[in-house]
C-alpha positions as CSV (number, residue, x, y, z in Angstrom):
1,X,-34.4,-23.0,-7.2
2,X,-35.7,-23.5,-11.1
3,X,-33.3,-24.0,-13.4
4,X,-34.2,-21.6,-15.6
5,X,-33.2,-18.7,-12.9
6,X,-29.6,-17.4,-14.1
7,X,-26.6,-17.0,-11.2
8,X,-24.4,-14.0,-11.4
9,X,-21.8,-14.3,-8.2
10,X,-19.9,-11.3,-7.7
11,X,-17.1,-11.4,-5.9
12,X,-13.8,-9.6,-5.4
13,X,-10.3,-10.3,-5.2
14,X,-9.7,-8.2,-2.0
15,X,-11.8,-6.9,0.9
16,X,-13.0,-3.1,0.1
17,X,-12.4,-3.1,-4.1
18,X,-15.8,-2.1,-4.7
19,X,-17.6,-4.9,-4.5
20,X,-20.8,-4.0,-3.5
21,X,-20.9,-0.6,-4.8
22,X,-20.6,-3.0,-8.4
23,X,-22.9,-5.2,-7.4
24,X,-25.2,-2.3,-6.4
25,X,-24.6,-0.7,-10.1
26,X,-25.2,-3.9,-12.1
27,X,-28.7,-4.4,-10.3
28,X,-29.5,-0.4,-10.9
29,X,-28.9,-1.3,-14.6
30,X,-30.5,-4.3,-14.5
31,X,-33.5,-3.2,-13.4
32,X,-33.5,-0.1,-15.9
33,X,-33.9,-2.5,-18.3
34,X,-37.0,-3.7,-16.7
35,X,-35.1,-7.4,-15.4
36,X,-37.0,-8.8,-12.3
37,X,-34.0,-10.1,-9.6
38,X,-33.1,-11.2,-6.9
39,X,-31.0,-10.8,-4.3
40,X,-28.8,-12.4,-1.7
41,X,-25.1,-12.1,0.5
42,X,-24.9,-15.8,2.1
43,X,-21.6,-14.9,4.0
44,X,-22.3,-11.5,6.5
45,X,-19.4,-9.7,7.0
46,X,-21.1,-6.1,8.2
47,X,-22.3,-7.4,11.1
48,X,-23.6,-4.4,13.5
49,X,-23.4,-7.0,16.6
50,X,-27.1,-6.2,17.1
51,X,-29.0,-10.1,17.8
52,X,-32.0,-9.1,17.4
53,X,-32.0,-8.1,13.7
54,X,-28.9,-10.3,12.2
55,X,-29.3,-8.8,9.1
56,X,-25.8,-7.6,6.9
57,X,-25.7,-3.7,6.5
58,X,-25.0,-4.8,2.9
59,X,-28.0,-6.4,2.5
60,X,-30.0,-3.7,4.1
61,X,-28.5,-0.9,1.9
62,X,-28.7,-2.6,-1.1
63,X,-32.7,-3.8,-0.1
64,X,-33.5,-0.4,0.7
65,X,-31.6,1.4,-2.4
66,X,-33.1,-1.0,-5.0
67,X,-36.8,-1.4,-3.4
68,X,-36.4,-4.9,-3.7
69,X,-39.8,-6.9,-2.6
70,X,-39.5,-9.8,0.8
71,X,-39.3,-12.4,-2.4
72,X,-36.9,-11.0,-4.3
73,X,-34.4,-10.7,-0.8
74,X,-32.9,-13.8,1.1
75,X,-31.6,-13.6,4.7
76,X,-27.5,-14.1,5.5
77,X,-27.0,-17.7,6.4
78,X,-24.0,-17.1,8.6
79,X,-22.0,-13.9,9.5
80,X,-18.0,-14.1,9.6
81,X,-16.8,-13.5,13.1
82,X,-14.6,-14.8,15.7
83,X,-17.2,-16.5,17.5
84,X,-18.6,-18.1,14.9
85,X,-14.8,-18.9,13.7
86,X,-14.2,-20.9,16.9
87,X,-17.8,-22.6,17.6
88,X,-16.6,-24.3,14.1
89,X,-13.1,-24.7,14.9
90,X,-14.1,-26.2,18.4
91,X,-16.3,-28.9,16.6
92,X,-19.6,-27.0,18.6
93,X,-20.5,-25.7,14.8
94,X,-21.2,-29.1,12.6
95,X,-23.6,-27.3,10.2
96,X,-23.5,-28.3,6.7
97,X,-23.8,-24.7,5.2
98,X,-23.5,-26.0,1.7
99,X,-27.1,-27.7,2.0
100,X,-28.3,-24.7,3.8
101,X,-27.2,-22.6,0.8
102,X,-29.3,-24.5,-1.7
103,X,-32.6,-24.3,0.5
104,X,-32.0,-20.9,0.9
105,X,-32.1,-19.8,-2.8
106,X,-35.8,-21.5,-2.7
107,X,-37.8,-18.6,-4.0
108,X,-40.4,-17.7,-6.6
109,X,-38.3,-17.4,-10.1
110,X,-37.0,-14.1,-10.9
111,X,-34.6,-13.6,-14.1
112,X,-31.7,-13.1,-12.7
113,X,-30.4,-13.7,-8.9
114,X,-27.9,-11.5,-7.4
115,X,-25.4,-13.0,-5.0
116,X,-22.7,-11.1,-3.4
117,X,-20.0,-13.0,-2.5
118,X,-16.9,-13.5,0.2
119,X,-14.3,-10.5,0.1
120,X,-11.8,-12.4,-1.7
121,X,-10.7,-16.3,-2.9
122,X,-10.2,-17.9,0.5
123,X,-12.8,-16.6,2.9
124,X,-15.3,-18.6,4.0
125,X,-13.6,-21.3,2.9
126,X,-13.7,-23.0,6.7
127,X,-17.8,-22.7,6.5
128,X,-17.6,-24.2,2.8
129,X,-19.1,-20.7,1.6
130,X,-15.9,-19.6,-0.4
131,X,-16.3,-18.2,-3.5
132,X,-15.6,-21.0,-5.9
133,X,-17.6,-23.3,-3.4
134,X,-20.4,-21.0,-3.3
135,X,-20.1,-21.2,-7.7
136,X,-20.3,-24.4,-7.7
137,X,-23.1,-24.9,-5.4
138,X,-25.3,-22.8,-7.3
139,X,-24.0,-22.9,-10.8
140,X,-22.9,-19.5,-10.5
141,X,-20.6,-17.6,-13.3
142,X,-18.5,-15.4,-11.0
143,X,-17.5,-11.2,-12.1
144,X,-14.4,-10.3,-9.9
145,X,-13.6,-6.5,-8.7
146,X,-10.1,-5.6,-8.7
147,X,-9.0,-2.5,-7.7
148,X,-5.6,-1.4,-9.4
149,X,-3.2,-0.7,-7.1
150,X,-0.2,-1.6,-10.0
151,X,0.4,-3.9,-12.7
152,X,1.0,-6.5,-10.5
153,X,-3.2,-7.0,-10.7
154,X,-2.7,-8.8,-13.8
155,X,-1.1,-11.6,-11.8
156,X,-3.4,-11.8,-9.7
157,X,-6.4,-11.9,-12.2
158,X,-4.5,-14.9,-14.3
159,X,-4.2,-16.5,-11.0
160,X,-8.2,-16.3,-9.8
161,X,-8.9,-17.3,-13.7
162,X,-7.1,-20.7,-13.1
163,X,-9.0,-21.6,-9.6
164,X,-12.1,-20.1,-11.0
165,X,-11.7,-21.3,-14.5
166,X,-15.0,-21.3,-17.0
167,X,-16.9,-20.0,-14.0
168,X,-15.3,-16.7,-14.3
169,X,-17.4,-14.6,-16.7
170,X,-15.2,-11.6,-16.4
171,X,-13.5,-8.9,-14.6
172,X,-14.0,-5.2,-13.4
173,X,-11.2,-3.0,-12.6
174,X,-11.8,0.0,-10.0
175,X,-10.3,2.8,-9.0
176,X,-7.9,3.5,-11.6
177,X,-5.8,6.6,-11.3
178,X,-6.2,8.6,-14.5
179,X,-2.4,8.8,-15.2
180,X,-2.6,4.5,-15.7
181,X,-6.2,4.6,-17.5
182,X,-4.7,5.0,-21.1
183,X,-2.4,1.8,-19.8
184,X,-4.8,-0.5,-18.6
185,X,-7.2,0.2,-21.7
186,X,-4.5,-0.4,-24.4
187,X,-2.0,-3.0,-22.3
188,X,-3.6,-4.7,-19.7
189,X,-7.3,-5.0,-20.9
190,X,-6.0,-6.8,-24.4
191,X,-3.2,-8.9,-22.0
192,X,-6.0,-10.3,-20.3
193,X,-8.7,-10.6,-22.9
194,X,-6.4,-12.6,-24.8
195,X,-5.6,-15.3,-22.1
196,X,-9.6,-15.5,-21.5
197,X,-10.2,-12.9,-18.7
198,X,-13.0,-11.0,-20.4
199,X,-13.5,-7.6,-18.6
200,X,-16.8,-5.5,-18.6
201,X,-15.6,-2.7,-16.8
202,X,-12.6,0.0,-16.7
203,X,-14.2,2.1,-13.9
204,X,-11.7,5.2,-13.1
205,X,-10.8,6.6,-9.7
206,X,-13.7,9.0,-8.5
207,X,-12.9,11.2,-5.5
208,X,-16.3,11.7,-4.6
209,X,-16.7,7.5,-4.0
210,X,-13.8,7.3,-2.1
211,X,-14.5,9.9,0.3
212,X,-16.0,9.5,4.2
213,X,-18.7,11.4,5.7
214,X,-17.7,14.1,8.6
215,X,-20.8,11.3,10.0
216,X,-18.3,8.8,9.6
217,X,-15.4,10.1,11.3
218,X,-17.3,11.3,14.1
219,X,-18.4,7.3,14.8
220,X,-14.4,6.1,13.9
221,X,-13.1,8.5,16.3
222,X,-16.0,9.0,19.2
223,X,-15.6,12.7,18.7
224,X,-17.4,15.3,20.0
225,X,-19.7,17.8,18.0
226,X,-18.9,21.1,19.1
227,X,-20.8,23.1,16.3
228,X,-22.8,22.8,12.9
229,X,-24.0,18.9,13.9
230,X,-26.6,19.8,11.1
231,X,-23.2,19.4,8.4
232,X,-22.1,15.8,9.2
233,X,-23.4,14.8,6.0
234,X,-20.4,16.9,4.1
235,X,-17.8,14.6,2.3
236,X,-14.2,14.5,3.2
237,X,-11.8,13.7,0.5
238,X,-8.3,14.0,1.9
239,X,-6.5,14.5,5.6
240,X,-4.4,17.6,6.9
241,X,-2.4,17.6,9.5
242,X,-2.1,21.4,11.1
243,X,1.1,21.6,12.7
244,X,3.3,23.6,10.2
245,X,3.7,27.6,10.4
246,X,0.5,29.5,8.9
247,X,1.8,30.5,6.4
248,X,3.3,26.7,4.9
249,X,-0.3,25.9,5.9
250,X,-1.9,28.3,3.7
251,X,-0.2,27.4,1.0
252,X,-1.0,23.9,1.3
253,X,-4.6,23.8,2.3
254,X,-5.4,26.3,-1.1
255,X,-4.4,22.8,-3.4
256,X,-6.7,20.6,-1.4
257,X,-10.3,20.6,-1.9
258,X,-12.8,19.1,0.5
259,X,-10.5,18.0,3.3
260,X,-10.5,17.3,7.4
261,X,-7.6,19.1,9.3
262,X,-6.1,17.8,12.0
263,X,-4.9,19.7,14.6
264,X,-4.4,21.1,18.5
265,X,-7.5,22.7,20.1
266,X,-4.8,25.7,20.4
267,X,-4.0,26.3,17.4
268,X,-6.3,29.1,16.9
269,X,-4.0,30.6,13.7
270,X,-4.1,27.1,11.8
271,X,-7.8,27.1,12.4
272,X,-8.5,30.2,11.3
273,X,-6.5,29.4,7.9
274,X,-8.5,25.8,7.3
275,X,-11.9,27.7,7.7
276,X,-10.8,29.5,4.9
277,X,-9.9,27.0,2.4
278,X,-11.8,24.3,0.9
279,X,-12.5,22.0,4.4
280,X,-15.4,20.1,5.2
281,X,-14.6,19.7,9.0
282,X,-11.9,20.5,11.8
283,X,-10.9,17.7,14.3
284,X,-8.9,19.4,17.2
285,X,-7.0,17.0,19.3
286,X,-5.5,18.0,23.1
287,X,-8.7,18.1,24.5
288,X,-8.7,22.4,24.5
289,X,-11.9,23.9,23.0
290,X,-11.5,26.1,20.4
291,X,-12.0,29.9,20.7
292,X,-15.3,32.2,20.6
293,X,-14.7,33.6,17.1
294,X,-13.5,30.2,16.0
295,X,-16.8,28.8,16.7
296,X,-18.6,31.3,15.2
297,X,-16.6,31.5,12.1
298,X,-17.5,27.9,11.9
299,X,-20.9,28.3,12.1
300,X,-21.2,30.9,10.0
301,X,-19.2,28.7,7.3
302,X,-21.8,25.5,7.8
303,X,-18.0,23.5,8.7
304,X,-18.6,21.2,11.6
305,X,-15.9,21.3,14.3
306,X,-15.2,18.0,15.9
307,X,-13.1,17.4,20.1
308,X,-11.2,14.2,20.0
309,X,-9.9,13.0,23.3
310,X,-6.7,11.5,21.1
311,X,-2.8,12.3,20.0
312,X,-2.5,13.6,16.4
313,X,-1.1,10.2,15.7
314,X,-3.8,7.9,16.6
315,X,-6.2,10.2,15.1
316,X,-4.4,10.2,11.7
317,X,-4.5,6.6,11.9
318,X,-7.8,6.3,12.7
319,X,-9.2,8.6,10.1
320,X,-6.3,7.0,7.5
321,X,-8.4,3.6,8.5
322,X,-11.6,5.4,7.6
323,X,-10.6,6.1,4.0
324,X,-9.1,2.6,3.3
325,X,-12.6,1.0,4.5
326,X,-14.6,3.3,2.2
327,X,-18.6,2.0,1.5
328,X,-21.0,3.2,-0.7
329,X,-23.9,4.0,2.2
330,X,-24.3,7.8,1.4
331,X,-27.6,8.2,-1.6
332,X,-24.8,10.8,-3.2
333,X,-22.4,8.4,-3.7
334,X,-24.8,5.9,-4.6
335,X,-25.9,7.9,-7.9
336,X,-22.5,8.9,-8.5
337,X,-21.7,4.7,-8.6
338,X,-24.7,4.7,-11.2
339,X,-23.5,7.2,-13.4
340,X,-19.7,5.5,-13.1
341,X,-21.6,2.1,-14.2
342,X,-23.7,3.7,-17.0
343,X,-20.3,5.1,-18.2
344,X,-17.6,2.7,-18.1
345,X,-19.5,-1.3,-17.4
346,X,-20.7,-3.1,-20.4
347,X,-24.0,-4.5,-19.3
348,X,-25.0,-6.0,-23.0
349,X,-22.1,-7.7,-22.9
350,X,-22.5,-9.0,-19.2
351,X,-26.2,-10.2,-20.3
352,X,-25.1,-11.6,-23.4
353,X,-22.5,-13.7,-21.7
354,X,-24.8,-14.5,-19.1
355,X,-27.1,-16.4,-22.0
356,X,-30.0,-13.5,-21.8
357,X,-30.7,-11.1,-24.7
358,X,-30.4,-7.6,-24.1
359,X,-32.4,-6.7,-26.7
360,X,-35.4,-8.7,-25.3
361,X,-35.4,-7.3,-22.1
362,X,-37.4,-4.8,-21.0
């Protein structure tokens, strides 16, 4: 690769922080301002098991959504899996995938190459593709996504500055609840800053982008469509167990907005009440369809109905499973993640740091 060609590695300091939905911001910016880049996820980790295309969702998604050109994309060089965990633990797997890295970057020279890296510090480090090995292979500066789940991410972030050290060009912070925002702007932001951590973006928690697709919950749960299979694309922001009296369940589905109930296919009265309020779809469990009107008032309301062949408890788990393994893969949440960048990241900053001049480019 020339040497002129800058590194950005993004990473992230826990498996679903926002990683790629950053990563997929930052390019959208990047090429608004007209940069030519490049782009590339070395470690596959959304894997769809098919052999014939071995391609990383990730790297699909973010292809498609950015138009990027066959030179401006590189292939996955290995995806993360048990089998290819034990073919190297076995000794079968002798491949040095450092060298394999640096041959793979060999393309025409674009501005700025985009690689998105391992979900947090230690994996890949068996394959010698961790993050701070990946860095250092390519003379990378590494951003980290954190998302805030307490103060205890300041920890965390002092700790990835002292294995990543001068590498680490800065930090964004996702999916702050707007009660801590003031907090992490006035405390933790200038704590950090201070001890070196630069960090280019305070993004706030957005309902919308941690939402799943009826779509979604259909494929986590194997459920059957009963009606309005036309809707899947609706968003579901929150889950509601049914079981309570009607009226309790009034009460509480009238403060939610855009949610999935849960409950039995006999519950014709808690049905009734959810198709009323602000839900997106019903998932009936006990394996007993719902009634004639039911269906109807269903269609009528565009809400898709979903049979599940499960207990209320593994479903709410399931669907709970859903929402902590949120992706960006639906084009709405896509241009909301645009509009949270434009907002709240500081790209000038992030170019300047990187050694390129905003102010030229473009």
């Amino acid at each position: 690769m020339p040497k002129s060609a800058k590194y950005l590695l993004i990473g992230s300091t826990e498996a679903y922080s926002g990683k790629s939905a950053t990563l997929l911001g930052i390019a959208h910016q990047l090429q608004q301002k007209g940069m030519d880049i490049a782009y590339g996820k070395p470690l596959g980790t959304c894997w769809d098991g098919n052999q014939a295309s071995e391609v990383d969702e990730d790297v699909d998604f973010v292809a498609k959504t950015l138009k990027l050109p066959d030179n401006r994309l590189q292939p996955t060089i290995l995806f993360l899996d048990e089998v290819t965990i034990q073919k190297r633990v076995s000794g079968e797997d002798r491949i040095n995938y450092g060298q394999a890295l640096t041959q793979y970057l060999q393309m025409q020279e674009p501005e700025l190459v985009l690689l998105e890296g391992p979900a947090n510090l230690e994996e890949g480090t068996l394959f010698d593709l961790s993050l701070q090995n990946i860095a250092e292979l390519v003379d990378a500066r590494v951003l980290l996504v954190a998302r805030f789940h307490s103060l205890l991410i300041v920890g965390a972030l002092i700790s990835a500055k002292q294995r990543l050290g001068d590498r680490l060009l800065g930090v964004v912070i996702n999916d702050i609840p707007e009660d801590r925002l003031e907090e992490v702007k006035t405390s933790v932001q200038p704590y950090l800053e201070e001890r070196g951590i630069p960090i280019l973006g305070l993004l706030p928690r957005n309902a919308l982008l941690r939402s799943v697709s009826v779509a979604e919950l259909v494929h986590q749960l194997r459920a059957e469509v009963l009606c309005r299979r036309d809707r899947l694309d609706l968003m579901v922001e929150s889950l509601t167990i049914g079981a309570m009296n009607v009226n309790s369940a009034l009460k509480y589905f009238r403060k939610r907005r855009n949610m999935a109930v849960v409950t039995g296919g006999d519950r014709t009265d808690i049905q009734l009440a959810a198709l009323e309020t602000s839900t997106q779809c019903l998932i009936l469990t006990g394996q007993v369809p719902p009634s004639a009107a039911i269906l109807s008032r269903a269609e009528d309301l565009e809400i898709p109905i979903l049979s599940v062949d499960l207990d209320t408890l593994t479903t709410v788990e399931i669907v709970d499973r859903a929402f902590g393994q949120v992706r960006v893969n639906e084009p709405i949440k896509v241009q909301c993640m645009f509009q949270l960048m434009d907002d709240h990241f500081n790209t000038d900053r992030l170019l300047t740091d990187l050694g390129l001049n905003p102010a030229v480019i473009g």
